[in-house]
C-alpha positions as CSV (number, residue, x, y, z in Angstrom):
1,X,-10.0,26.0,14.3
2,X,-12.3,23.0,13.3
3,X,-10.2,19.6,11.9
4,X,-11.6,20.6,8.5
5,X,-10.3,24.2,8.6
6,X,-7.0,22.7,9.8
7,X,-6.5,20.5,7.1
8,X,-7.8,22.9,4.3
9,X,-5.6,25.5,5.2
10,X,-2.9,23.1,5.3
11,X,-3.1,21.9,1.7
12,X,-4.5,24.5,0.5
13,X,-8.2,25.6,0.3
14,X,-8.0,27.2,-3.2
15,X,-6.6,24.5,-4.7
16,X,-8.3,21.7,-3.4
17,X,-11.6,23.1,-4.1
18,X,-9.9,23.8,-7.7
19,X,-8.7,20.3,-8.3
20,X,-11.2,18.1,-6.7
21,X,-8.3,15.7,-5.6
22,X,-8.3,13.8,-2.6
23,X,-5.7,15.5,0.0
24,X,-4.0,13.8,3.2
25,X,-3.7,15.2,6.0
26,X,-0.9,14.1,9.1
27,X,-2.1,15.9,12.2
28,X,-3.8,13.1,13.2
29,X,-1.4,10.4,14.1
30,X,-3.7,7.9,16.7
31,X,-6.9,7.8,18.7
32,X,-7.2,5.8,21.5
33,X,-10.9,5.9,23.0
34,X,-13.8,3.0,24.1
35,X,-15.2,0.9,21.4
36,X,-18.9,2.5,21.2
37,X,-19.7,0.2,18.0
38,X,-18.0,-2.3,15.5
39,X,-20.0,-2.0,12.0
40,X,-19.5,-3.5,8.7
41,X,-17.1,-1.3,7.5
42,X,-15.2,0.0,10.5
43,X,-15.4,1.5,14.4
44,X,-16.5,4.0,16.1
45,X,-14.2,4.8,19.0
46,X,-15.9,8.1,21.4
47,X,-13.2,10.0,22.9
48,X,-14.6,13.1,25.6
49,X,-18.0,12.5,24.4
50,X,-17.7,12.4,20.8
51,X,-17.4,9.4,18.6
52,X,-15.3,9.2,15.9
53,X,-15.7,6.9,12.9
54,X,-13.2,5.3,11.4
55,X,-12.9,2.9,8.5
56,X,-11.2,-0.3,9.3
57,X,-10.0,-3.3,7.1
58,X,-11.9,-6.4,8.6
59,X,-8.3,-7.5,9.2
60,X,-8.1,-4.7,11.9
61,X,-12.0,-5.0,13.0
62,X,-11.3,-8.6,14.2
63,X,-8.4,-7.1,16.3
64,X,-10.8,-4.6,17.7
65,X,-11.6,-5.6,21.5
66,X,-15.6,-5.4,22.2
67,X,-18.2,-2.8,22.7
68,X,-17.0,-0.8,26.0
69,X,-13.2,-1.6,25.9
70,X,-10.7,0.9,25.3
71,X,-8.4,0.8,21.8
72,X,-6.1,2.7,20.2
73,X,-6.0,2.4,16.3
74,X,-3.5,4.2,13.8
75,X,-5.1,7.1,12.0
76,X,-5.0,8.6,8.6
77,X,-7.2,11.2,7.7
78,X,-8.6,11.3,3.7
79,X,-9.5,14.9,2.8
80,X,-11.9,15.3,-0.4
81,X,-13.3,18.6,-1.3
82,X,-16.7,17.1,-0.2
83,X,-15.8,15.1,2.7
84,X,-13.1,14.3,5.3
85,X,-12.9,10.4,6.4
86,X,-10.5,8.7,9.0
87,X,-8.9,5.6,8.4
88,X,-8.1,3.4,11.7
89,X,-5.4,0.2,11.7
90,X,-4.0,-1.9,14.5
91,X,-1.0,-1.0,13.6
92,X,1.7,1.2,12.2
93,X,2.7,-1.7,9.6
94,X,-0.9,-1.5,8.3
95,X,-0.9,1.9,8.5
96,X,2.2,2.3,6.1
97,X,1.2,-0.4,3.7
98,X,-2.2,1.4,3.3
99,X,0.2,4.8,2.3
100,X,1.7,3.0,-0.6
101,X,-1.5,1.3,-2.3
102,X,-2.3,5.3,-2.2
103,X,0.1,5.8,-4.1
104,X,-0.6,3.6,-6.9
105,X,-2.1,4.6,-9.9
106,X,-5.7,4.1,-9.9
107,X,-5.8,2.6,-5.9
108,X,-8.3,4.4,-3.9
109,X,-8.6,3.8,0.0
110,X,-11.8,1.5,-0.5
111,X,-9.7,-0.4,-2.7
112,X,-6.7,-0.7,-0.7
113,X,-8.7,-1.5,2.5
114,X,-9.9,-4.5,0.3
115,X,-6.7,-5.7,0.0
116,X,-5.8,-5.1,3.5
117,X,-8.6,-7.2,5.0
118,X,-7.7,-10.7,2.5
119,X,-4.2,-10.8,4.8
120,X,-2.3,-8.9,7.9
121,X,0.6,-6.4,6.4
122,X,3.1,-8.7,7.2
123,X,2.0,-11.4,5.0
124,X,0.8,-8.7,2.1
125,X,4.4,-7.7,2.0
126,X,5.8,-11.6,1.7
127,X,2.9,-11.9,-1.2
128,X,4.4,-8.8,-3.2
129,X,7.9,-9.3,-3.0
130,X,6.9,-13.4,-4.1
131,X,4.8,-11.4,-6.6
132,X,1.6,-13.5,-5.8
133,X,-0.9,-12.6,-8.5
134,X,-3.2,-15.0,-7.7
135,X,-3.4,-13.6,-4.2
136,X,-4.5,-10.0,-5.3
137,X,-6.7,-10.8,-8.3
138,X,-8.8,-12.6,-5.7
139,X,-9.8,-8.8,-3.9
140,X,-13.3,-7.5,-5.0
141,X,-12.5,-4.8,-7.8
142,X,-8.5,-6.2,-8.9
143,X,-8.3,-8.1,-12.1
144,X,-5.5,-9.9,-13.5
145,X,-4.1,-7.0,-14.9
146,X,-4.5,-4.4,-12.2
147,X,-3.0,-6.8,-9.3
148,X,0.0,-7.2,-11.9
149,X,0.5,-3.5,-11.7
150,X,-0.3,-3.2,-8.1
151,X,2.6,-5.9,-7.4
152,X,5.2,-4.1,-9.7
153,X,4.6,-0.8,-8.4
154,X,5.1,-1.5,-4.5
155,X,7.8,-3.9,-5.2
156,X,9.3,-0.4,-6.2
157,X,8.0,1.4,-3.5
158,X,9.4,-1.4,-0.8
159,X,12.2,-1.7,-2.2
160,X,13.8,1.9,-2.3
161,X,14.3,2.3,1.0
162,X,15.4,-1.0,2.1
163,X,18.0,-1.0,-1.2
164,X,19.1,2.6,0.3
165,X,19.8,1.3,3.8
166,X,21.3,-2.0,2.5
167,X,23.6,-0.2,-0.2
168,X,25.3,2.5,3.1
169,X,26.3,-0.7,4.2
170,X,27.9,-1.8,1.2
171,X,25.7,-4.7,0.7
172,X,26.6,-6.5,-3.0
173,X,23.7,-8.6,-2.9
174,X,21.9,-5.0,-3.2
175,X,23.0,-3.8,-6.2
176,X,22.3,-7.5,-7.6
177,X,18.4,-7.2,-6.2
178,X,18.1,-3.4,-8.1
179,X,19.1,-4.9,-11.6
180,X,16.9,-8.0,-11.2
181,X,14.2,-5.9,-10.0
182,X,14.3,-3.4,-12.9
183,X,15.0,-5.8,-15.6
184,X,11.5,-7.4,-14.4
185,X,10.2,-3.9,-14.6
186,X,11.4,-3.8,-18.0
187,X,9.8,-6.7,-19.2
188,X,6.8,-6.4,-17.6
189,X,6.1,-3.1,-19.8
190,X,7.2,-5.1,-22.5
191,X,3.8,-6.8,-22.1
192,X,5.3,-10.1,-20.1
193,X,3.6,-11.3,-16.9
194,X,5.3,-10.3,-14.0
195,X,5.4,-14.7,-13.5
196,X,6.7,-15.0,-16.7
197,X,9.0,-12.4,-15.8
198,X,10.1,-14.0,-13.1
199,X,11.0,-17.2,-15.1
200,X,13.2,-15.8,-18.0
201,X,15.0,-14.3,-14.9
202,X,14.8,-16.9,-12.4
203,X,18.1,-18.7,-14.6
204,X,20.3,-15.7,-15.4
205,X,23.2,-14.7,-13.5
206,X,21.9,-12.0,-11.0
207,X,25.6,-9.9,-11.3
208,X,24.5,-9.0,-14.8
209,X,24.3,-5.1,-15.6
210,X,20.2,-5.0,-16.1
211,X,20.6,-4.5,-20.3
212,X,22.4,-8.1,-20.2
213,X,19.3,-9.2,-17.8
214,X,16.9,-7.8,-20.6
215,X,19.0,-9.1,-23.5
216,X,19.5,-12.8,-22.3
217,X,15.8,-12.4,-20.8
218,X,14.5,-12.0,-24.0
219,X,17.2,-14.4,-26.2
220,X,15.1,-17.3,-24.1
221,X,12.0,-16.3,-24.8
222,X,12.3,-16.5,-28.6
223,X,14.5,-19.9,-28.3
């Protein structure tokens, strides 16, 4: 059975050809191989006589060894009823952080390798939890407005599982984080900035249930 078959019958041939959504597919989980080119917008790693393509952030492509040496990237494989298309990064960090700009509305894999190749992961995450606007409007194809809704919805998505490991350890300073975080939320739909957001809250008393947050939030504004 060929990788495409795999995958198809995986999610589901009828309804991928149905929907014309992009599907992702986990059997694929690393490909280690010699470096038979480095191109513009990835590298080609040939493993038993085949060479596989995969798209790279030029974060990971400067990581890449040269032509003839062996590498091992981290794969994710982007099924499309008209095409399948690897993903490579050097690492599993990378790899994760590309997951959750999938998962944003409107955030493609072009888009989100875009964003992965202006920092490495590590100092993405620091730049979304600071919520650096500046840093994402910056990327080819984000505006002002679409790296404000990038930053509030993996703030979300990297926060959940960090506030559920922090809170089955009885953390305080947890439950504190969740109400600033969704009072930010809040205002944020509201049509505020996510820095302006961040200064109405910046003042308040973080132990505040998250309607006190918003109500006090709010009370400055106007005064």
């Amino acid at each position: 059975m060929s990788c495409k078959q795999l995958c198809l019958s995986r999610a589901g041939e009828k309804e991928l050809k149905s929907s014309g959504e992009a599907k992702d597919c986990a059997v694929i989980d690393r490909i280690t191989g010699v470096v038979a080119a480095k191109r513009e917008d990835g590298v080609v790693l040939e493993v038993g006589g085949v060479g596989f393509l995969l798209e790279t952030s030029a974060v990971t492509r400067r990581e890449v060894p040269g032509v003839g040496e062996r590498a091992t990237l981290f794969a994710h494989l982007h099924v499309r009823e008209d095409a399948l298309q690897l993903y490579g990064f050097s690492t599993e960090e990378e790899r994760e952080l590309f997951r959750l700009f999938l998962g944003v509305s409107k955030v493609g894999p072009k888009l989100a390798l875009a964003a992965l190749s202006c920092r490495r992961a590590p100092d993405l995450k620091r730049a979304i939890a600071a919520g650096d606007v500046g840093l994402f409007a910056s990327v080819p194809g984000i505006g002002k407005k679409t790296a404000e809704r990038l930053i509030l919805e993996l703030r979300e998505k990297m926060q959940a599982p960090a506030l559920a490991r922090d809170s089955s350890r009885g953390d305080t300073e947890v439950a504190d984080g969740g109400a600033v975080a969704l009072a930010r939320a809040a205002l944020v739909e509201l049509g505020y900035s996510l820095q302006e957001a961040d200064r109405l809250l910046a003042p308040l008393d973080a132990n505040l249930p998250v309607e006190e947050l918003i109500r006090e939030a709010l009370a400055k504004r106007v005064s």
